[in-house]
C-alpha positions in Angstrom: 0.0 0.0 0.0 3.1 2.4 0.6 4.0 2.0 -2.5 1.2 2.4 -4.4 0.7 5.9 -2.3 4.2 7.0 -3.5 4.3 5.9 -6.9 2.2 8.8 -7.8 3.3 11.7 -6.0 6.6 10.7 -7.8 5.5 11.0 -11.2 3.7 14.0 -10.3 6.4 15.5 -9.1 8.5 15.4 -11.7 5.5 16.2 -14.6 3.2 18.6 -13.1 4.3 19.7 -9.4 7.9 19.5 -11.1 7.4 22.4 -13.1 6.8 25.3 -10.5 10.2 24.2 -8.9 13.5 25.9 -9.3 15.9 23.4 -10.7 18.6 22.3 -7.9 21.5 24.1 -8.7 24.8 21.7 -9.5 26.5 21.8 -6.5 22.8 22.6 -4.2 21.7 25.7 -3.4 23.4 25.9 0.4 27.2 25.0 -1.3 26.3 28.3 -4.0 25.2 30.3 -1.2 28.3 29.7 1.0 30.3 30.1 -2.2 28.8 33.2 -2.5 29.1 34.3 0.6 32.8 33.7 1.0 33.3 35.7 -2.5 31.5 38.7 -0.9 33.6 38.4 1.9 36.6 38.5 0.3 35.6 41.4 -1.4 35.3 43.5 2.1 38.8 43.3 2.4 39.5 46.9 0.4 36.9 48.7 2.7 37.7 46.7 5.8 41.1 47.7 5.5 40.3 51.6 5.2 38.3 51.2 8.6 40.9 49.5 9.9 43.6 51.9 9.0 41.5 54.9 9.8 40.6 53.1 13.4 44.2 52.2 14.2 45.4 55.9 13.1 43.7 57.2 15.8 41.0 59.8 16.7 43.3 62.8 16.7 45.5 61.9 14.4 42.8 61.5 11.7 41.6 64.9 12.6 44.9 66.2 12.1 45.6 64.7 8.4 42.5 65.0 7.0 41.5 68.8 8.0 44.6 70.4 7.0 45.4 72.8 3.9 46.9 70.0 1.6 43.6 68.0 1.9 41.3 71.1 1.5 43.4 72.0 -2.0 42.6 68.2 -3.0 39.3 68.3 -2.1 38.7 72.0 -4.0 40.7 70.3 -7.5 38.5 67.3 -7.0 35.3 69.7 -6.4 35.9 71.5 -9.6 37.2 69.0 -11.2 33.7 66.7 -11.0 31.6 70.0 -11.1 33.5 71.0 -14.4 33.5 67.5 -16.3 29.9 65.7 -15.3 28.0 67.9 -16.9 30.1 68.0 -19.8 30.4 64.6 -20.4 25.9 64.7 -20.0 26.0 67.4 -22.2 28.3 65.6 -25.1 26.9 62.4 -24.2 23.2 63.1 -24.9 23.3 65.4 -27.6 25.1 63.1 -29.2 23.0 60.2 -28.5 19.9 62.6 -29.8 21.6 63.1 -32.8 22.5 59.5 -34.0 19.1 58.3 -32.8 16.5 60.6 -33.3 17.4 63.1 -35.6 18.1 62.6 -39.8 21.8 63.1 -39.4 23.4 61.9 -42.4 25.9 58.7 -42.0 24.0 58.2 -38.4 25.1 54.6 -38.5 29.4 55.2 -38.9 28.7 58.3 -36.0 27.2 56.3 -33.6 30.7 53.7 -33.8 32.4 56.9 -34.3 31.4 58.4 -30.7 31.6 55.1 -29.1 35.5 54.3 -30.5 37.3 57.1 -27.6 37.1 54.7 -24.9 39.0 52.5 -26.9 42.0 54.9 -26.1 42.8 55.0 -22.2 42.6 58.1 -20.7 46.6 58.1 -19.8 47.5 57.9 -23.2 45.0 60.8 -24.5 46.8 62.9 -21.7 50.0 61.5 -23.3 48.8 62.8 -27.1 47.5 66.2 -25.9 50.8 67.1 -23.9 52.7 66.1 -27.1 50.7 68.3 -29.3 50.6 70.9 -26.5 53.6 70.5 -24.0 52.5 73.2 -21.4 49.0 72.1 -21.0 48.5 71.7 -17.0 46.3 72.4 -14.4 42.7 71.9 -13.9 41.3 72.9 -17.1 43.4 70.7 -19.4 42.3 67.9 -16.8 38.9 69.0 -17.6 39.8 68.5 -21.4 41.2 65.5 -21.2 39.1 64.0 -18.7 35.6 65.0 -20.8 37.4 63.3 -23.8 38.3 60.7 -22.7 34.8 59.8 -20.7 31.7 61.3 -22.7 31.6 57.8 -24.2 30.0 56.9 -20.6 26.9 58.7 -21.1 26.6 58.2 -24.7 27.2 54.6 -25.0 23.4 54.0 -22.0 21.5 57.1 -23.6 21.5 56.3 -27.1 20.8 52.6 -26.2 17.8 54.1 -24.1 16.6 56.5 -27.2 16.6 53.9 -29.4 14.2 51.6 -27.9 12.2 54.6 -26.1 8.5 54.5 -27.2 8.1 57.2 -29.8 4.3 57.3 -28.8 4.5 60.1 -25.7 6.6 62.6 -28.2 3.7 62.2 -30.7 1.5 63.1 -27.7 3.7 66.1 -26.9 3.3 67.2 -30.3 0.1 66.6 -30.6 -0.8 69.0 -27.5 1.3 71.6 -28.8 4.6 71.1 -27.6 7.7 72.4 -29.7 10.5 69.8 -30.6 12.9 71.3 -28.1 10.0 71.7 -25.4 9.7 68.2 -26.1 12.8 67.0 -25.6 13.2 68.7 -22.5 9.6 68.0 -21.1 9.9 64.2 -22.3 12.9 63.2 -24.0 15.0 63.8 -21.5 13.0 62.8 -18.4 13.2 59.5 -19.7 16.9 59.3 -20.0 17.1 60.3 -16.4 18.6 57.0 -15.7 21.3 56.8 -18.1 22.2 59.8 -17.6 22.7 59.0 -13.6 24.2 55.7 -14.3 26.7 57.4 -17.0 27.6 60.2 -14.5 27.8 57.9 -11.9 30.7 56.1 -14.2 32.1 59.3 -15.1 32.7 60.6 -11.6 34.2 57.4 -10.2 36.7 57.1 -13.5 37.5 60.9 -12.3 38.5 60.0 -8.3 40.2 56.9 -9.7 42.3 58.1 -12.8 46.1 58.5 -11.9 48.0 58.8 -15.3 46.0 61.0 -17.3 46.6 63.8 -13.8 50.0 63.2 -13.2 50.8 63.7 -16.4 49.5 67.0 -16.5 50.8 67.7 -13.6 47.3 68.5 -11.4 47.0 67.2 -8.5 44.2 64.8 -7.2 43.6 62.0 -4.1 45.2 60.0 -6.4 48.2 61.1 -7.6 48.5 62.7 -3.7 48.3 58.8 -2.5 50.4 57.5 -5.2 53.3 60.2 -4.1 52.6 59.2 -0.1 53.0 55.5 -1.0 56.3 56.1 -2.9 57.9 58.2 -0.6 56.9 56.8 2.7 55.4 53.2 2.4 52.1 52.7 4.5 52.3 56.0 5.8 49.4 57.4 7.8 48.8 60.3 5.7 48.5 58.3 2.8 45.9 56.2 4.7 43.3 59.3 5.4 43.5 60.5 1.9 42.6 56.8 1.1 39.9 56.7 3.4 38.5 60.2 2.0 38.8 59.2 -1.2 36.4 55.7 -0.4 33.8 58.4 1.4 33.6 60.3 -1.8 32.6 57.1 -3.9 30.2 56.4 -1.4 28.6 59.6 -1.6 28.2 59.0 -5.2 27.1 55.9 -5.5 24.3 56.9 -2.8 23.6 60.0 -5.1 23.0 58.2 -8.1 20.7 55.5 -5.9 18.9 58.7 -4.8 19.0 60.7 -7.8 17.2 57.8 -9.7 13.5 58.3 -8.5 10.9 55.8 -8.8 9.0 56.8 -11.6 8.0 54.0 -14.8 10.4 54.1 -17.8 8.6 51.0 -18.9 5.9 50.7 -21.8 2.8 48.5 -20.9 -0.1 48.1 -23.0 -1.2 46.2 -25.9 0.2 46.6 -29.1 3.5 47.2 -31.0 5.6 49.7 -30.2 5.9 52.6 -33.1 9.5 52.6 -35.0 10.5 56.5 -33.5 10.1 59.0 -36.4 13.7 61.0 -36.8 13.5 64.9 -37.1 15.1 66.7 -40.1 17.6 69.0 -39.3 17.6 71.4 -42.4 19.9 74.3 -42.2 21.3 72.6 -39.0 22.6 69.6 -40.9 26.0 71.2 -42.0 26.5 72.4 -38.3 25.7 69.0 -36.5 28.4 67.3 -38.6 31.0 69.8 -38.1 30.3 69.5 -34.4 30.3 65.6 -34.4 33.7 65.6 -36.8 34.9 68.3 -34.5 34.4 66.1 -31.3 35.7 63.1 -32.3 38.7 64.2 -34.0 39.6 65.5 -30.8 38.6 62.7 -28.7 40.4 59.9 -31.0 41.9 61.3 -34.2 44.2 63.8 -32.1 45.7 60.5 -29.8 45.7 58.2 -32.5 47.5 60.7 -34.6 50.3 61.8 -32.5 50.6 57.8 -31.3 51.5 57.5 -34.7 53.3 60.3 -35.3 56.4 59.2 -32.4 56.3 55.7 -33.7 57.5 57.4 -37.1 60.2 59.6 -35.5 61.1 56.6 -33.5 61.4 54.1 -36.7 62.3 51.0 -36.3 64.6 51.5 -33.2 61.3 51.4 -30.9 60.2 48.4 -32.1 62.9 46.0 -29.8 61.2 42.4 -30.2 62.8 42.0 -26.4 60.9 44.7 -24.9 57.6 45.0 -26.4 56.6 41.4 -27.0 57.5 40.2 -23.4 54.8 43.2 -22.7 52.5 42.5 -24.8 52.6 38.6 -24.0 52.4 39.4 -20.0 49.3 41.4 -20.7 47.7 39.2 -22.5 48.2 36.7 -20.3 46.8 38.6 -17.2 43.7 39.6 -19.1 43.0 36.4 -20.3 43.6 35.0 -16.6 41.9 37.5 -14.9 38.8 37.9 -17.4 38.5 33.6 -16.9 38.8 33.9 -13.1 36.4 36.7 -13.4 33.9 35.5 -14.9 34.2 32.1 -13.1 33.6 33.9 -9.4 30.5 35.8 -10.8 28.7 32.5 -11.9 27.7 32.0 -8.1 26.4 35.5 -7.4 24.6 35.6 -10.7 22.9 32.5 -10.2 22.0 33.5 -6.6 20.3 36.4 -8.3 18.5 34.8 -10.9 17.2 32.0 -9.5 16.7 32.8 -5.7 15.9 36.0 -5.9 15.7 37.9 -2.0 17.0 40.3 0.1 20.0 38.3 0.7 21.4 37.7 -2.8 21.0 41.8 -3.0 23.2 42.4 -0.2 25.9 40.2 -2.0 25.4 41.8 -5.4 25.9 45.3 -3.2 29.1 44.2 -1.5 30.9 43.6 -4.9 29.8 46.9 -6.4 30.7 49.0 -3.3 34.1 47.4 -3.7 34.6 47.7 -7.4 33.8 51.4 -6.8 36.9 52.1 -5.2 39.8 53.5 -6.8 42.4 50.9 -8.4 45.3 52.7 -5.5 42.8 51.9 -2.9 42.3 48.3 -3.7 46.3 48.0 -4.9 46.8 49.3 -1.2 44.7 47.3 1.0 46.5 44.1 -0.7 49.7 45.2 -0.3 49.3 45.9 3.4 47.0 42.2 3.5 49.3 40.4 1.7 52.9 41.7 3.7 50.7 41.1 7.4 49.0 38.3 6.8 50.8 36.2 4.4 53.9 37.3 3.3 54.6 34.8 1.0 52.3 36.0 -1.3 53.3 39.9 -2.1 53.6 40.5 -5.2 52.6 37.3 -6.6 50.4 36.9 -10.0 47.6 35.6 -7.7 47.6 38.6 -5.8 47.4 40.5 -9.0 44.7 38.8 -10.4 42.7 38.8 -7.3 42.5 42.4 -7.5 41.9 42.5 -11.0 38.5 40.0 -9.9 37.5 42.9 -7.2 37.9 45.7 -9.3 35.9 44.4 -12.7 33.4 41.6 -10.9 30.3 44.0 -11.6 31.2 44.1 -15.7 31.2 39.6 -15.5 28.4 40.0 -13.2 25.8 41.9 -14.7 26.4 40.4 -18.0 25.6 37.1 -16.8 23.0 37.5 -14.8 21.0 39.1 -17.9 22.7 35.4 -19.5 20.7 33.6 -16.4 17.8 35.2 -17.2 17.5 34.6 -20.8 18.1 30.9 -19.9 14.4 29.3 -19.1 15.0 27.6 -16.1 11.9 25.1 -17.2 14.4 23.1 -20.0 16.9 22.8 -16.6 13.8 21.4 -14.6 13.5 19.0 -18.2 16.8 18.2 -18.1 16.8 16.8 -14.4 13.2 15.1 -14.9 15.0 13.1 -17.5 17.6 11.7 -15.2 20.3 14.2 -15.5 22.3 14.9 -12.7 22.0 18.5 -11.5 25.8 18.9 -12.7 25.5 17.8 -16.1 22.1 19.5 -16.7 23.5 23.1 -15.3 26.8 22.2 -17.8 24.8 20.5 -20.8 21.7 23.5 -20.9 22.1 26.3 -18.7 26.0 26.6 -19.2 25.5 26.4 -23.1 22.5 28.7 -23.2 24.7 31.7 -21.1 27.9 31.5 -22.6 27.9 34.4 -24.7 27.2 36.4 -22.4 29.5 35.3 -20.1 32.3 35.4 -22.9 30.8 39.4 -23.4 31.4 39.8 -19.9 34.7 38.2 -19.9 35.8 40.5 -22.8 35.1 43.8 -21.0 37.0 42.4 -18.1 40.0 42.1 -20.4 40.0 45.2 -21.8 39.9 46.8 -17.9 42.8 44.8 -17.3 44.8 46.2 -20.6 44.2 49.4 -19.3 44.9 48.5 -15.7 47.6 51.0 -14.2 47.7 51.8 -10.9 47.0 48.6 -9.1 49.4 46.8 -12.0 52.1 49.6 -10.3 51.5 48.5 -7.0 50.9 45.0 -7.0 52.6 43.2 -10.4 55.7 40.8 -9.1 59.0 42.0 -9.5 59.9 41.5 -13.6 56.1 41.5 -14.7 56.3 44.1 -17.6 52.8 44.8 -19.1 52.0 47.2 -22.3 50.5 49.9 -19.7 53.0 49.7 -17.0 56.0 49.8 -19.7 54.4 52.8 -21.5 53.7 54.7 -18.4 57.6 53.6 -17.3 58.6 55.2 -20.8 56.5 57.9 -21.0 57.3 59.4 -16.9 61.3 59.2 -18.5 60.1 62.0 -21.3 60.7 58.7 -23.6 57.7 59.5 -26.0 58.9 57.5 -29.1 59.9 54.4 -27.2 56.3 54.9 -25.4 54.3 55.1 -28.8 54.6 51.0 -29.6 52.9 50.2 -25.8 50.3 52.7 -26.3 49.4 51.7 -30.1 48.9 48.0 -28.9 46.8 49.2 -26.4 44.3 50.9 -29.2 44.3 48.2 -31.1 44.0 45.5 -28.2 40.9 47.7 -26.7 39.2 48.5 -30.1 37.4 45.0 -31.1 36.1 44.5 -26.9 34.9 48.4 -27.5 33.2 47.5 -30.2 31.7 44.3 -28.8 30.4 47.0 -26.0 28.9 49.2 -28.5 27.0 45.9 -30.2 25.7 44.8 -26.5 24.3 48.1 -25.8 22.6 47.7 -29.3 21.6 44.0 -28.5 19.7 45.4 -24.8 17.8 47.9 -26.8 16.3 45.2 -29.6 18.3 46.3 -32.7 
């Protein structure tokens, strides 16, 4: 009689009750949670050891490094700095993004690759282009230059993926109750972009507290550079720690100003129907201007670097091109993205699926963990494993798996939120078919939700790479003795006023970051349905 009850409810279990189950993850959900947890840990260690530093500095002490003049003149650089370049960067950024995707502008499709191809160029080697076209450029403005340049792509990249699937149906309403084309795009347009435009200054800012090449070249003087020159001259000194710690308040502030500043209005279109292909506006007499502008900014923003790049690599001729320097470089570099973009996106799989699948309060707090961390300045993070790795285990400083664990804190987010949008593509019902058919959680996750999420895994992994080409400060401060990568070897060159010999790292760069920049350019495309 006990088993004909349970025959039944076993069948049913796996045809009809089986359906509104999540399928068991491959390892069980408690071993993915306590993987999870331990990765979320792990990452703590840059903020824990800013808390730590700041405690053991002492009360008074604190007081006395942070509110003194030298802080107060990095605070007002870093003040104007962010007040000068945000809006710029919204203001490029969007009216470019308006143009490509809403307006009649001729050869629309070549400038929207066009405005996306600058952050193919890191910002340290635009500041090395524009003081070699302009030796005495310094100071807070020609940060502001080269900073806007080198980081409008931030905002334009989310706002013309969010104009291009935005529901042309409430401009037609705006028009139809009067409204003007500019009144409309700054009574509707634009209200709708208020989330890209957050997220993109949100970007912007941190890339501006975190950037140490592209201000010490040009000589201005920031928390970072200020840390960088504490940490050189006296190792682990306490006033290198405050600046630190103010430096992790600031990216607090502005990651809890961009949660704020995003509202809770609906960006979403419900309702029956299709959505209406978005009509673009002619731009008549204003045609001839637009271009200029558009030629205008990115000739600056990547024809000017690309062109003096080129231009040393000439005057150096074929002295520069030492097979014993550059290709150890460029092998090294390749080797550490390729590690640290595998390692990457190997530690996001657990959060991700976390998120996906068992959605709750709890797999938010570990999402939150990593992005707090990967917030923090590369100097910050480079820092708090230096001082780890010398206190705790020695053995490991400077080691490639000290490197590449840093790389993991810093870029997490970029493997993470690409496969979580994998996850959820991936119907968890044919992994519920899979495991009804006999497969063993393990092979089902490997055979169907593995296959059906690698490519976005392998887009996140990509953008992880390209970080780590363009890694500098935390390269400086944690690569083992020897390691010689294309940005530490330009920014070696480049500090000795050796321009030419510089131009071979930097070229490898551009070319290295160009495909993954335009792979980043197609995924915003792929998000908004084109």
């Amino acid at each position: 009689m006990l088993t004909d009850v349970s025959a039944p409810e076993t069948t049913g279990s796996t045809t009809t009750a089986g359906r509104g189950k999540r399928p068991r993850p491959p390892f069980g959900v408690s071993a993915v949670a306590v993987i999870a947890v331990l990765i979320a840990l792990f990452s703590l260690i840059p903020l824990s050891y800013v808390v730590v530093m700041t405690a053991a500095t002492g009360w008074d002490t604190a007081v006395r490094l942070i509110f003194r003049e030298r802080v107060g003149e990095l605070l007002l650089n870093t003040l104007l700095l962010m007040a000068a370049t945000v809006p710029l960067c919204l203001a490029l950024g969007v009216g470019g993004a308006w143009l490509v995707e809403r307006t009649k502008l001729r050869g629309h499709k070549w400038w929207a690759v066009l405005l996306a191809a600058p952050l193919a160029i890191p910002a340290f080697v635009n500041s090395y282009a524009w003081v070699s076209a302009i030796p005495s450029l310094g100071g807070l403005w020609s940060g502001v230059l080269i900073a806007t340049l080198s980081y409008f792509p931030l905002v334009y990249i989310p706002a013309a993926a969010t104009l291009s699937r935005l529901d042309p149906a409430i401009e037609q309403s705006a028009a139809s109750l009067g409204l003007g084309a500019w009144r409309t795009f700054f009574r509707v347009v634009l209200p709708q972009l208020r989330i890209a435009m957050t997220g993109g200054a949100l970007l912007v800012g941190l890339h501006l507290l975190a950037e140490y090449g592209a201000f010490a070249m040009i000589r201005f003087d920031t928390f970072t550079t200020a840390i960088m020159v504490q940490y050189q001259s006296t190792f682990n000194g306490a006033a290198g720690n405050m600046l630190a710690s103010v430096l992790v308040f600031f990216c607090l502030i502005l990651l809890v100003l961009e949660v704020r500043s995003r509202g809770t209005a609906r960006y979403a279109r419900i309702g029956s129907g299709a959505q209406a292909k978005a009509l673009r506006l002619p731009l008549h007499v204003y045609q001839v201007p637009a271009q200029l502008f558009l030629l205008g900014l990115t000739a600056l923003a990547f024809g000017l670097p690309l062109t003096f790049v080129l231009r040393w690599i000439f005057a150096g001729g074929t002295e520069i091109w030492t097979a014993a320097e550059f290709v150890p470089a460029l092998l090294q570099t390749l080797a550490y993205g390729l590690a640290g973009a595998v390692v990457t996106t190997v530690v996001a799989f657990p959060m991700a699926y976390l998120a996906v699948r068992h959605p709750s309060w709890f797999s938010k707090a570990l999402e939150l963990s990593n992005y707090v961390t990967s917030s923090m300045p590369g100097i910050v993070v480079g820092l708090a494993f230096v001082t780890v790795s010398i206190r705790a285990v020695p053995a490991v400083y400077q080691s490639a798996g000290v490197l590449i664990a840093a790389y993991v804190l810093l870029f997490l987010p970029r493997a993470l939120v690409n496969i979580r949008a994998g996850l959820a593509q991936a119907p968890k019902e044919l992994d519920e078919a899979a495991q009804a058919l006999g497969k063993p959680p393990l092979v089902s996750f490997v055979r169907v939700t593995l296959r059906l999420t690698a490519p976005a895994a392998a887009g996140g992994a990509a953008l992880v790479f390209l970080a780590i080409v363009n890694e500098l400060t935390a390269t400086l401060l944690l690569s083992p003795n020897g390691t010689r990568t294309l940005a530490t070897e330009f920014w070696s060159k480049s500090s000795e006023i050796d321009y030419a010999g510089a131009a071979p790292y930097a070229l490898l760069m551009i070319l290295i970051s160009a495909p993954m920049t335009y792979l980043l350019f197609q995924q915003s495309k792929k998000v908004a349905g084109q």
